[in-house]
TIVEXMAR-414211 format. One record per residue (C-alpha): residue number from 0; residue in three letters; x, y, z. Coordinates in pm, whole numbers, plus 50000, padded with zeros to 5 digits. Layout:
> n:res:east:north:up
> NUM:Ala:X:Y:Z
...
//
This chain:
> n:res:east:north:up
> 0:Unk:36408:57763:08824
> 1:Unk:36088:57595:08724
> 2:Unk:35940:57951:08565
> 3:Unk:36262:57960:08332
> 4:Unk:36159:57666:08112
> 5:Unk:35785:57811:07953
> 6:Unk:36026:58121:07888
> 7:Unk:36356:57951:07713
> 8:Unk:36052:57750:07455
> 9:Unk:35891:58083:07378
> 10:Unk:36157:58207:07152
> 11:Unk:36276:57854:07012
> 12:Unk:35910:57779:06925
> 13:Unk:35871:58111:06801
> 14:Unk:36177:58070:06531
> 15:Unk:36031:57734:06461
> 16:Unk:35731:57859:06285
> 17:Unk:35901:58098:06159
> 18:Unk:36145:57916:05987
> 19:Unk:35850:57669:05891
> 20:Unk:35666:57960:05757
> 21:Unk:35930:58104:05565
> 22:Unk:36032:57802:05428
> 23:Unk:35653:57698:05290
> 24:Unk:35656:58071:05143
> 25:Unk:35970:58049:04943
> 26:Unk:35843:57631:04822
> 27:Unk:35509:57752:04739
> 28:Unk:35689:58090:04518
> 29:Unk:35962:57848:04398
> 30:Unk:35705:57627:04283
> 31:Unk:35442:57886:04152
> 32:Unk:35722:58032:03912
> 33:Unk:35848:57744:03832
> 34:Unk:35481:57632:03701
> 35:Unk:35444:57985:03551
> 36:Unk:35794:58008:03344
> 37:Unk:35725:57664:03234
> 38:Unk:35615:57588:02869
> 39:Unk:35322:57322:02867
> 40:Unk:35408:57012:02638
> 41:Unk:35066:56853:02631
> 42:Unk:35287:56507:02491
> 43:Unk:35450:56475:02813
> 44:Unk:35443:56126:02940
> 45:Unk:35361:55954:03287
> 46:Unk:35511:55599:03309
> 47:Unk:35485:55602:02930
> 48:Unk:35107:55688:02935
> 49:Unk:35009:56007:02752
> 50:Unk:34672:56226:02666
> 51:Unk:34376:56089:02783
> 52:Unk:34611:55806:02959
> 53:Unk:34779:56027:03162
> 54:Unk:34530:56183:03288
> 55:Unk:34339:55864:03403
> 56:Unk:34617:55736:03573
> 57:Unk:34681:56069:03762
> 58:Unk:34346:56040:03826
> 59:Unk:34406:55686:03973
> 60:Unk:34700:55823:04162
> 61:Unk:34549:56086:04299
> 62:Unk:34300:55896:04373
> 63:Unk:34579:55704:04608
> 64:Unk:34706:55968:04758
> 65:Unk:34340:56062:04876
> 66:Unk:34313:55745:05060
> 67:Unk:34649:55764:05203
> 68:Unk:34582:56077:05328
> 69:Unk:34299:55989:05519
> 70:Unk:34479:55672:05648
> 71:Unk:34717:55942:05812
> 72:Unk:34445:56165:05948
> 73:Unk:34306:55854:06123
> 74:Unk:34675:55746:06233
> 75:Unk:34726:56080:06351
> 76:Unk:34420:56138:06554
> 77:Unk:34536:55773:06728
> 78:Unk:34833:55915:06824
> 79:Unk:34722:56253:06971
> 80:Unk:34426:55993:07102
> 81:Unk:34136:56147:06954
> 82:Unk:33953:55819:06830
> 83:Unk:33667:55736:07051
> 84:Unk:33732:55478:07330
> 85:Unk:34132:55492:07224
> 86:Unk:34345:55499:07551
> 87:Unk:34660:55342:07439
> 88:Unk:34869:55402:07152
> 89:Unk:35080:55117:07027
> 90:Unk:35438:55176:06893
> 91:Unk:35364:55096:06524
> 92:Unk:35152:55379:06524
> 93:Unk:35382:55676:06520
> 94:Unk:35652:55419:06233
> 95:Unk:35343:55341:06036
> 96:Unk:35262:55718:06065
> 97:Unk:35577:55832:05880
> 98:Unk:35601:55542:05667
> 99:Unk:35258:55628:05491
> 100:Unk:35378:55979:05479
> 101:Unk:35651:55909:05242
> 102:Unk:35492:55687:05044
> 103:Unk:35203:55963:05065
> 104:Unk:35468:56240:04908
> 105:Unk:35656:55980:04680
> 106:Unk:35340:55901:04524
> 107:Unk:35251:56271:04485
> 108:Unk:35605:56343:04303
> 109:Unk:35485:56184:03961
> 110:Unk:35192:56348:03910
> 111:Unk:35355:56684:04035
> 112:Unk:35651:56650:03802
> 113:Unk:35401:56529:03480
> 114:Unk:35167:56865:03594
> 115:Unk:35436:57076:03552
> 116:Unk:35550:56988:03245
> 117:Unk:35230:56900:02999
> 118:Unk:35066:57226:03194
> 119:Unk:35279:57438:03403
> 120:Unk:35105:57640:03638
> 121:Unk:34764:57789:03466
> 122:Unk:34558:58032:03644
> 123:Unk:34256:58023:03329
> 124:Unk:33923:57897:03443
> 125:Unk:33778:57809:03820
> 126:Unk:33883:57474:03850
> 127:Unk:34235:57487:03712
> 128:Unk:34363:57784:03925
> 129:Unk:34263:57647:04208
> 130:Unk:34399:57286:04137
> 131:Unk:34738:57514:04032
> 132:Unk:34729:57680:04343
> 133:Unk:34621:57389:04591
> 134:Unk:34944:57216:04442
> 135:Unk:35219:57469:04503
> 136:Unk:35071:57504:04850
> 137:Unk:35047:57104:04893
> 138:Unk:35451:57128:04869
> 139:Unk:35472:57474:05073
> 140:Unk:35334:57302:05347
> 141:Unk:35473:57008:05335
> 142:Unk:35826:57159:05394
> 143:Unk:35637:57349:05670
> 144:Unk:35620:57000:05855
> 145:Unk:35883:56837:05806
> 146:Unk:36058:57116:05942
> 147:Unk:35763:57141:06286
> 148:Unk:35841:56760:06284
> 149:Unk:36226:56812:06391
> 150:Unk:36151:57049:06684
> 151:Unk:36099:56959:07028
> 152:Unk:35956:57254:07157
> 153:Unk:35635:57380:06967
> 154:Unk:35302:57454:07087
> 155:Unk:35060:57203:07100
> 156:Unk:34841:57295:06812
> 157:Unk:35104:57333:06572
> 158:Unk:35166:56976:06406
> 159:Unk:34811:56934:06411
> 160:Unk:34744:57199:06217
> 161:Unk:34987:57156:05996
> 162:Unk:34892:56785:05922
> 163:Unk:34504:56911:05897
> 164:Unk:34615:57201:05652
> 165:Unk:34759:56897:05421
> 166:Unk:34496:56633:05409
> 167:Unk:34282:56991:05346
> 168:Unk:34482:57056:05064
> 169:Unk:34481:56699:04900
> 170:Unk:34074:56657:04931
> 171:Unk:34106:56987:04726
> 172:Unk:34387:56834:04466
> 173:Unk:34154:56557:04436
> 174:Unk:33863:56738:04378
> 175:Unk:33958:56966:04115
> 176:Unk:34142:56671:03931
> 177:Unk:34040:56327:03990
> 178:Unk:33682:56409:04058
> 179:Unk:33689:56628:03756
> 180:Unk:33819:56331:03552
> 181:Unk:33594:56056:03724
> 182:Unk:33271:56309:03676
> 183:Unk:33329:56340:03311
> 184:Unk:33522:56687:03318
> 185:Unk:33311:56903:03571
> 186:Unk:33316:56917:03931
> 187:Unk:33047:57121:04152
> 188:Unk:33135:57483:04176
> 189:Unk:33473:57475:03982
> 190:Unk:33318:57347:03629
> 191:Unk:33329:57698:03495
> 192:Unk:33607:57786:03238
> 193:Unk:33851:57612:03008
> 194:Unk:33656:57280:03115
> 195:Unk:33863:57066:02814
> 196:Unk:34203:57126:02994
> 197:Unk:34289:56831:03178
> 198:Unk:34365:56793:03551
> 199:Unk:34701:56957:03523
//
């Protein structure tokens, strides 16, 4: 009786990634096309700012979502108690967890939708592929978690690394756009190519 159980979760963890990978694959495509078939309106608007004004306030908002992210890292290694000296975990923890999650992807929703239309999804120059690709992914994987967030029976690594691969992916979002902005259009390594788009 007791060797039945590790056998039963093999197969329901096993369709759990699954469906969490397939379901990051077809975001990240929907998203990429999307981007792609998209004409860019550089007018388009973000809470009424435009040009130049756009882009510093995605710049600022990014720059939110950069410190939210790392609030969640640091909530998350509290819960899984990887902080140094931690050996209790309060209940706020895991609410405050989720709460800054949503606010986390809220936030992000803006400056996704105002990307998409004033630039689509551009694969011209270093910095703006990547920032194009590090986007569709942010949402690919996000759908990846909240999917590994509604099982029950997953290995141990796989929230983890599912939570790492998105704070990953928004130091990269950052870096390609807010940096960019902030460091007066150039970034290490990416600053080569089509340097007088903005952060799209």
């Amino acid at each position: 009786m007791s060797h039945a159980r590790p056998a039963l979760r093999r197969p329901e963890a096993g369709l759990a990634l699954a469906l969490a990978f397939v379901a990051a694959a077809a975001v990240f495509v929907a998203v990429f096309l999307f981007g792609r078939a998209n004409t860019p309106d550089y007018t388009a608007t973000l809470f009424g700012q435009a040009n130049t004004d756009a882009v510093r306030l995605k710049a600022q908002l990014a720059t939110g979502v950069l410190g939210l992210a790392a609030l969640q890292l640091l909530l998350a290694l509290w819960m899984y108690r990887r902080l140094p000296g931690v050996r209790r975990v309060p209940g706020p923890v895991s609410i405050t967890h989720r709460i800054v999650g949503v606010v986390l992807f809220a936030l992000t929703v803006p400056i996704a939708v105002h990307c998409v239309q004033a630039y689509g999804v551009q694969l011209t120059g270093s910095r703006v592929a990547v920032h194009s690709i590090a986007g569709c992914f942010f949402y690919g994987a996000f759908a990846a978690k909240v999917l590994l967030v509604q099982s029950r029976r997953l290995p141990g690594w796989a929230l983890p690394l599912a939570g790492g691969a998105l704070v990953v992916v928004v130091v990269v979002l950052w870096y390609t756009s807010a940096l960019w902005y902030f460091n007066g259009d150039s970034v290490p390594a990416l600053s080569l190519g089509h340097p007088h788009l903005p952060p799209g």
